[in-house]
C-alpha positions, 0 to 999 in steps of 0.5 A, spaced: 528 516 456 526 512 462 530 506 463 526 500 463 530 497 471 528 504 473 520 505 470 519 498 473 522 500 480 517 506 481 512 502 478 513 496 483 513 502 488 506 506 487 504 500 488 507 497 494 505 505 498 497 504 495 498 497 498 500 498 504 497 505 506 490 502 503 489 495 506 493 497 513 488 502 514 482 497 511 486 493 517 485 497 523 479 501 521 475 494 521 478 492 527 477 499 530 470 498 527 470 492 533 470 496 538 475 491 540 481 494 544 487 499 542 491 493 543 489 489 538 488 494 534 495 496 534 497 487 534 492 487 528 495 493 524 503 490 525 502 484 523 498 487 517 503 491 515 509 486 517 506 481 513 503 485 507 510 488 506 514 481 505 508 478 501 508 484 497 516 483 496 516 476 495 510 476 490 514 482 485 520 478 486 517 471 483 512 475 477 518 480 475 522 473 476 516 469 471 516 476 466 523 475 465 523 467 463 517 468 460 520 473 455 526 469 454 522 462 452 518 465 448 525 468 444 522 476 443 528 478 446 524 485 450 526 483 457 530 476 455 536 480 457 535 481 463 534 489 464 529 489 469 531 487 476 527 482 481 530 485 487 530 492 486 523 491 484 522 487 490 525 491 495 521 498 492 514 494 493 515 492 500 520 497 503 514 503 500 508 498 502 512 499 510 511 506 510 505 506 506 503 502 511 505 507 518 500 513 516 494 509 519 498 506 524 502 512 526 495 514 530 493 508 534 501 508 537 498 515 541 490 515 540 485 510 542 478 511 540 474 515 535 480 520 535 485 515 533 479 512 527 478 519 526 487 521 525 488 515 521 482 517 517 485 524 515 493 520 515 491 516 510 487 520 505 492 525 506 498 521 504 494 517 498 493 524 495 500 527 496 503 520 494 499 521 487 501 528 487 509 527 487 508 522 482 507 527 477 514 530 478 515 524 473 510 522 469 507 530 468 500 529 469 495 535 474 498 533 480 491 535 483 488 529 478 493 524 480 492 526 487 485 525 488 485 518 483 490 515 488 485 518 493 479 515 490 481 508 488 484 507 495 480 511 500 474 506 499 476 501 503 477 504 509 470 506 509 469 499 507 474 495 512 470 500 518 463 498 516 465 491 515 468 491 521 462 494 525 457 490 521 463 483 525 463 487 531 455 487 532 454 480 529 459 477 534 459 481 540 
């Protein structure tokens, strides 16, 4: 049987990984999609990534901390005790957003231009699926299924962050 700490520990985790690879490469993709220089790029992208993980941390922090009140004034007694851990939660959320967040970074810090788009891109959708896949190792689903549905549900706003990014990047220039 899973301990409840530890399920809302991996919980917060998947969470905290999709987040950062999906919303960094959403990022820089849409700055990319600018056509501004590769140093902004990359200014864009760790400060997205920096600020994405100590929000991400703070908020899993407070609404463990409210979920745990909560079920004590209401007197049920499920969490009352306190069994799940706002810091161990906190610290899987933003540690995993910060890695999450590096594999469409990583490219940008050696490539300029479309290689770099194009490396992240591959990055990006190869680090949802595998993250997906590996979850399967504790929850026993198809590790092809549960790839490709992290792949699916993250990977659109990548597209979507380029092509807004363009569309800015037309509009404004």
């Amino acid at each position: 049987m899973v301990d409840l700490d530890d399920a809302n520990t991996v919980r917060a985790g998947v969470f905290g990984v999709q987040d950062g690879i999906v919303s960094t490469f959403g990022l820089v993709m849409g700055v990319a999609g600018a056509q501004v220089s590769p140093e902004a790029v990359l200014i864009a992208g760790i400060a997205g990534a920096v600020s994405g993980a100590v929000s991400m941390g703070a908020g899993e922090y407070v609404s463990v901390k409210v979920q745990r009140e909560l079920l004590e004034a209401r007197g049920d007694g499920r969490d009352g005790g306190g069994t799940v851990s706002p810091s161990r939660a906190a610290m899987a959320n933003s540690g995993l957003f910060v890695l999450g967040a590096s594999f469409p970074l990583l490219p940008f810090l050696f490539l300029v231009g479309l290689p770099a788009v194009a490396t992240s891109t591959v990055l990006s959708v190869t680090a949802l699926f595998v993250a997906g896949a590996l979850l399967t190792r504790l929850t026993k689903r198809s590790p092809v299924a549960s790839g490709m549905r992290m792949l699916i549900i993250g990977g659109g706003a990548g597209v979507l962050g380029y092509l807004v990014g363009s569309l800015l990047g037309v509009a404004v220039g």
